[in-house]
C-alpha positions as CSV (number, residue, x, y, z in Angstrom):
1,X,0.0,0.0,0.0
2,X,1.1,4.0,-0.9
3,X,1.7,6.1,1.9
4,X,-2.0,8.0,0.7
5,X,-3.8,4.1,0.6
6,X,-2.6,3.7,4.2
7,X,-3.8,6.9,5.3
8,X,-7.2,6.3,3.8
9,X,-6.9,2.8,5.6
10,X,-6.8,4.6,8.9
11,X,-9.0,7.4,8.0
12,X,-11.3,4.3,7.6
13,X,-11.0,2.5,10.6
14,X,-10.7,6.0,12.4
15,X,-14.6,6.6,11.4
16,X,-16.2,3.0,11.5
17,X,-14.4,2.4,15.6
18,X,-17.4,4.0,16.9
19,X,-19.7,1.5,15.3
20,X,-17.4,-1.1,16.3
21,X,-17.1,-0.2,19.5
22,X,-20.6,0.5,20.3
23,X,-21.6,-3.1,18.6
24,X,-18.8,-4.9,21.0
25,X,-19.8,-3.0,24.2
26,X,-23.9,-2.9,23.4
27,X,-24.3,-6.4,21.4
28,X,-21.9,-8.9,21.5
29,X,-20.4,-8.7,25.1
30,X,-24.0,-9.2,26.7
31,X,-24.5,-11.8,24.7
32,X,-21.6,-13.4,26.1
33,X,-22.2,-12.7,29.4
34,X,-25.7,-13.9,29.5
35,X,-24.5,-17.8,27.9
36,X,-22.3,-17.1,30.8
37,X,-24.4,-16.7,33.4
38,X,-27.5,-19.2,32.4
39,X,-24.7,-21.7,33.9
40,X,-24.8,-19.7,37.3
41,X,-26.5,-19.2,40.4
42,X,-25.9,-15.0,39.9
43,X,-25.7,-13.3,42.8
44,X,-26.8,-9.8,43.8
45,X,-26.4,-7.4,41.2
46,X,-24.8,-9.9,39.0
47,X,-22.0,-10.9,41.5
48,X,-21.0,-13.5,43.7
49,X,-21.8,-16.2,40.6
50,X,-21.3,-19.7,41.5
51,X,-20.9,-21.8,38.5
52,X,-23.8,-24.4,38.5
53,X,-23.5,-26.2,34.9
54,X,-26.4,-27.0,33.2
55,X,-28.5,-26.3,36.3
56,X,-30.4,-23.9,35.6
57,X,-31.4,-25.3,31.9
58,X,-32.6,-28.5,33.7
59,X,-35.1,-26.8,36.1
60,X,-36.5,-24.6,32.9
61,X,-36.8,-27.6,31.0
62,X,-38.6,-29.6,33.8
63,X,-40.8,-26.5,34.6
64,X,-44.7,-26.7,33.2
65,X,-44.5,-22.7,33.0
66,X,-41.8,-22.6,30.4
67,X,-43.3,-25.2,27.9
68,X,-46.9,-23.3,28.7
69,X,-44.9,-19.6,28.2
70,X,-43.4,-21.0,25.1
71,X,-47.0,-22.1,24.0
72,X,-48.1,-18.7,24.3
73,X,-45.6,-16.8,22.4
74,X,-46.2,-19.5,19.4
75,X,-50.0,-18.8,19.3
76,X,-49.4,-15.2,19.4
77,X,-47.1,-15.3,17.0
78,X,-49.7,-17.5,14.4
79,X,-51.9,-14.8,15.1
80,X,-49.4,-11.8,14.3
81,X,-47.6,-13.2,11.7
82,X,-49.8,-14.3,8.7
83,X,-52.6,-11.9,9.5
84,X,-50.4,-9.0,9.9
85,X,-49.0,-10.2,6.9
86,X,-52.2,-10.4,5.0
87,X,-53.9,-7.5,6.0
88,X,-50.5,-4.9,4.8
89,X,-50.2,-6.9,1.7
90,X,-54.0,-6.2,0.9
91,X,-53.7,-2.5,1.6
92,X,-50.5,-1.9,0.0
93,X,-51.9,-2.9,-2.9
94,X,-55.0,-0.5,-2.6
95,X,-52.5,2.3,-1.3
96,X,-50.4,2.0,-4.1
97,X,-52.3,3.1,-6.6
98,X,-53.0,6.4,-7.7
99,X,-55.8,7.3,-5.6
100,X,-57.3,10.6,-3.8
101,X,-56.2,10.7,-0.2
102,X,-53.5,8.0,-0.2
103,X,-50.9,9.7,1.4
104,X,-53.3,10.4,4.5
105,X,-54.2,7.0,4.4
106,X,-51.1,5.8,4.4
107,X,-50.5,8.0,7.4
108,X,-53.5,6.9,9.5
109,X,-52.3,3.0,9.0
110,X,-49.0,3.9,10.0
111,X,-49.6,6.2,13.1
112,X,-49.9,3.0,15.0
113,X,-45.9,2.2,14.7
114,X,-45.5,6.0,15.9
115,X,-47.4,5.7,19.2
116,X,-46.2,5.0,22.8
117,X,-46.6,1.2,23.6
118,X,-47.5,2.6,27.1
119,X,-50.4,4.6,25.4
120,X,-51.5,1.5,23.0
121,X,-51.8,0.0,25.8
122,X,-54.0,2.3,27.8
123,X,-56.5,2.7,25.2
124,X,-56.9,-1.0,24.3
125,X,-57.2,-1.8,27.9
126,X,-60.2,0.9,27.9
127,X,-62.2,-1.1,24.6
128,X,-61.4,-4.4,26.1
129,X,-63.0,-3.5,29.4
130,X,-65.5,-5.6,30.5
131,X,-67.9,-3.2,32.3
132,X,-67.0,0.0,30.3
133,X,-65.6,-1.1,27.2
134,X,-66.0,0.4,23.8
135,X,-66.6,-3.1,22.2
136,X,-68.8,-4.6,24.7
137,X,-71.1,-1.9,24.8
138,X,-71.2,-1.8,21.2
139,X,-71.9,-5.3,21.0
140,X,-74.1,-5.7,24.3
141,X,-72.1,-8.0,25.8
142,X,-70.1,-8.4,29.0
143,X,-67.1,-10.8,27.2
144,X,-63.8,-11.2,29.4
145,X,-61.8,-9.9,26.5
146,X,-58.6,-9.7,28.6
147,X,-59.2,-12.0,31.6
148,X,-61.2,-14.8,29.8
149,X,-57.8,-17.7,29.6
150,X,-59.9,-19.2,26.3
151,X,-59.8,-16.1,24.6
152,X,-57.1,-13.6,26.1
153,X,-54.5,-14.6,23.8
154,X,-56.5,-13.7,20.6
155,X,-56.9,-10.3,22.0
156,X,-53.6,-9.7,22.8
157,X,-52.5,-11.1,19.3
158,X,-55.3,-8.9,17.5
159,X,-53.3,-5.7,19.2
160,X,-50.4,-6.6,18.2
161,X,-51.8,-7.1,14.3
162,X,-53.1,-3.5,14.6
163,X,-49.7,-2.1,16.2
164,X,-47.9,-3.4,13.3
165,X,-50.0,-3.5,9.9
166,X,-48.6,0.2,8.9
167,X,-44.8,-0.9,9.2
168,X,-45.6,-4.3,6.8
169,X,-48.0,-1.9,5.0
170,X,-45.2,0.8,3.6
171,X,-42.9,-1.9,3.1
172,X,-45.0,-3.9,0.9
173,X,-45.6,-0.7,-1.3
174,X,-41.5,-0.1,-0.8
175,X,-41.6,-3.8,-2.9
176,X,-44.3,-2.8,-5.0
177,X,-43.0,0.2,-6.6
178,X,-40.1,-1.7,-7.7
179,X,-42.1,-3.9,-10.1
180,X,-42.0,-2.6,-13.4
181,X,-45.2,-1.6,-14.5
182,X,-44.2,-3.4,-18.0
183,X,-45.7,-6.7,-16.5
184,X,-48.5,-5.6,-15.8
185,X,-49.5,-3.9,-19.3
186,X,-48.5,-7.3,-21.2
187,X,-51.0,-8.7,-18.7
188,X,-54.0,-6.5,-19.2
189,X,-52.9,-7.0,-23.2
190,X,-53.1,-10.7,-23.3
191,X,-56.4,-10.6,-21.1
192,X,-55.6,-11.6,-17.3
193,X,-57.6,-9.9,-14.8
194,X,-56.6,-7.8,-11.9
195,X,-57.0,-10.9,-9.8
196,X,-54.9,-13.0,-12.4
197,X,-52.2,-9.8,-12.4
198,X,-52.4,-10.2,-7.9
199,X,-51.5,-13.9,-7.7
200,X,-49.4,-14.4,-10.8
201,X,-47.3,-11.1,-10.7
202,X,-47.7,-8.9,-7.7
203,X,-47.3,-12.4,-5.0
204,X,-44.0,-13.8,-6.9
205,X,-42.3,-10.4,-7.7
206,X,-42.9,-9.4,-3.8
207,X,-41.6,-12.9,-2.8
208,X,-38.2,-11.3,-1.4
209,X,-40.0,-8.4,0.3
210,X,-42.8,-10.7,2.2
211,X,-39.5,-13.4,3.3
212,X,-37.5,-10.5,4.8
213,X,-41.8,-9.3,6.6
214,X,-42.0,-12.8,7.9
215,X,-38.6,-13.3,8.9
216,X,-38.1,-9.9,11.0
217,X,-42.0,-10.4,12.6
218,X,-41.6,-14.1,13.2
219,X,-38.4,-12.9,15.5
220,X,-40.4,-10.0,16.7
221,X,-43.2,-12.1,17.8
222,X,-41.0,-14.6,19.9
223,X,-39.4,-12.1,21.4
224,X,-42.7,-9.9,22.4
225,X,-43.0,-8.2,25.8
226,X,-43.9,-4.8,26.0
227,X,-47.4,-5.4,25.0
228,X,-48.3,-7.6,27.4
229,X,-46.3,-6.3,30.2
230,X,-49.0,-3.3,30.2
231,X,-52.0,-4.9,28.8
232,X,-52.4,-7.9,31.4
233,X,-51.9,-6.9,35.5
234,X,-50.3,-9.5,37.5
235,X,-53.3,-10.9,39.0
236,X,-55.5,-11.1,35.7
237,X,-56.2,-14.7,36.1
238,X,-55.6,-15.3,32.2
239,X,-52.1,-14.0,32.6
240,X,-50.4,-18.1,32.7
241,X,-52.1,-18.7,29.3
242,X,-50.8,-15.2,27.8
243,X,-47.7,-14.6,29.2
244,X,-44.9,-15.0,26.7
245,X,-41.4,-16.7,27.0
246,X,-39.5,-12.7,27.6
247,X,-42.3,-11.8,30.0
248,X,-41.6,-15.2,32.0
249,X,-37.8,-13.9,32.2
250,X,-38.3,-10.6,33.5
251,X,-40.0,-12.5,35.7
252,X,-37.6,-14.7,36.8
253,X,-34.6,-12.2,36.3
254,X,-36.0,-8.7,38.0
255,X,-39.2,-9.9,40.0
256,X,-37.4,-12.8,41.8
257,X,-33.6,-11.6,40.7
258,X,-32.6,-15.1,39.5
259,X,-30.9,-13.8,36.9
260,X,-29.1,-17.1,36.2
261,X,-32.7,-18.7,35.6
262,X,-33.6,-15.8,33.1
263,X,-30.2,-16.2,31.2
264,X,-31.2,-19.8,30.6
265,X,-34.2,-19.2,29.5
266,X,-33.2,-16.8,27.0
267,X,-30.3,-18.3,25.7
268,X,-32.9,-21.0,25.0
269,X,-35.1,-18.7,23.4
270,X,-32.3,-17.4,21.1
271,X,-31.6,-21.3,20.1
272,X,-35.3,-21.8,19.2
273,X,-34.9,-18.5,17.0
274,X,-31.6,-19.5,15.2
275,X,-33.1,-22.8,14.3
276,X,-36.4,-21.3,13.0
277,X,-34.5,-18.6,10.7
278,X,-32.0,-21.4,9.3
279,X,-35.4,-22.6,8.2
280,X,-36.6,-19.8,7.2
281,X,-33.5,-19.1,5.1
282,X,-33.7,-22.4,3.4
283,X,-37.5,-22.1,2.6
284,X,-36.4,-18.5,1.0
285,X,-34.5,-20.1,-1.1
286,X,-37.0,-22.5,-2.5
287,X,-39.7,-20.4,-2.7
288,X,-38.4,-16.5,-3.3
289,X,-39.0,-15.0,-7.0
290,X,-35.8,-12.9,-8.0
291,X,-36.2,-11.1,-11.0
């Protein structure tokens, strides 16, 4: 290398060591430390650890409430996933064409991504109420909506379709303005109608853009807290049948403080999620139209 190639070597690393830094200190050394410490009994404030082996993964594994928590966070994630999914895909498609008002539409499905969590929840807590609630008294019922076990989980998972339709929404119509609209002229020449032009252009050309949806909300899914950390109290008797696998270790890790416990159980969690995206991957590459 020139004297001038080395300086623009160091120029380089000079302005990415921030980055790299922030990624070693932020990312990778607590994930380190937390396969560390699901093998020990942590002690206050994370000292005084006592290596344990695989002692904490044995209890989790023998516990009911982990397999039932893990339950939970699948079922809300069948009911995130493909309707969230769905629903964006639909109105991206309606948004995306040239159409009066779209840009406040588009702005209305969106504003959901842009609100608190704190205040989502406040207001969905108010329509699930089941003495005051918007949607009983509009229906003229008194349903458990929150605190029924059979059906708590479908509410929670219909919140969390509404919270994040507008980010799947804009990019779907992202993917969809990258289609040529050549495609879709040689359809409407040799006949094929819109629904024809959906299923046989629009689905296959938006392939890559739906993968990378499912992949980044299946992981978001699993890995739900927030909402029901402010939706259901502690002593909403539908809580065990809602609760997901991170709620369970904030649980263990800052209501009881075994932080060892909560390590384990989200290392576990991370093993569960690297397995389903290798599958993921390998199904993209089956079933993903590049053009």
């Amino acid at each position: 290398m020139t004297k001038a190639q080395k300086d623009e070597a160091k120029w380089a690393y000079l302005f990415v060591a921030p980055t790299i830094i922030g990624l070693i200190i932020l990312n990778f050394y607590p994930i380190f430390n937390t396969i560390y410490q699901s093998f020990c009994k942590t002690g206050d404030f994370g000292r005084g650890n006592t290596f344990i082996g695989l002692g904490n993964y044995t209890k989790l594994l023998s516990d009911s409430t982990i397999w039932q928590a893990f339950w939970n966070t699948i079922k809300y994630a069948i009911i995130e996933v493909p309707f969230g999914v769905a629903i964006a895909l639909v109105l991206a498609v309606f948004l995306n064409k040239k159409l009066k008002g779209t840009s406040v539409y588009r702005t209305i499905f969106f504003l959901p991504m842009v609100c608190a969590p704190a205040a989502v929840a406040m207001v969905w807590k108010w329509l699930y109420n089941t003495q005051f609630g918007l949607i009983n008294n509009i229906l003229h019922t008194k349903i458990e909506w929150i605190s029924n076990p059979n059906i708590a989980w479908i509410s929670i998972g219909i919140i969390g379709v509404w919270s994040i339709i507008g980010y799947n929404m804009v990019l779907f119509i992202s993917g969809l303005q990258e289609i040529p609209g050549d495609y879709y002229e040689a359809a409407m020449i040799d006949g094929a109608t819109g629904i024809k032009q959906f299923f046989h252009i629009t689905i296959p050309l938006l392939s890559p853009t739906t993968f990378f949806i499912v992949q980044t909300r299946v992981i978001g899914a699993l890995t739900v807290f927030d909402l029901m950390f402010m939706v259901m109290d502690k002593t909403n008797k539908a809580l065990n049948k809602v609760q997901s696998v991170v709620y369970l270790f904030y649980q263990y890790s800052f209501t009881n403080g075994d932080k060892g416990t909560g390590a384990a159980l989200v290392v576990i969690l991370l093993i569960f999620i690297m397995i389903l995206t290798v599958i993921l991957q390998k199904a993209e590459k089956k079933f993903v139209y590049h053009n």
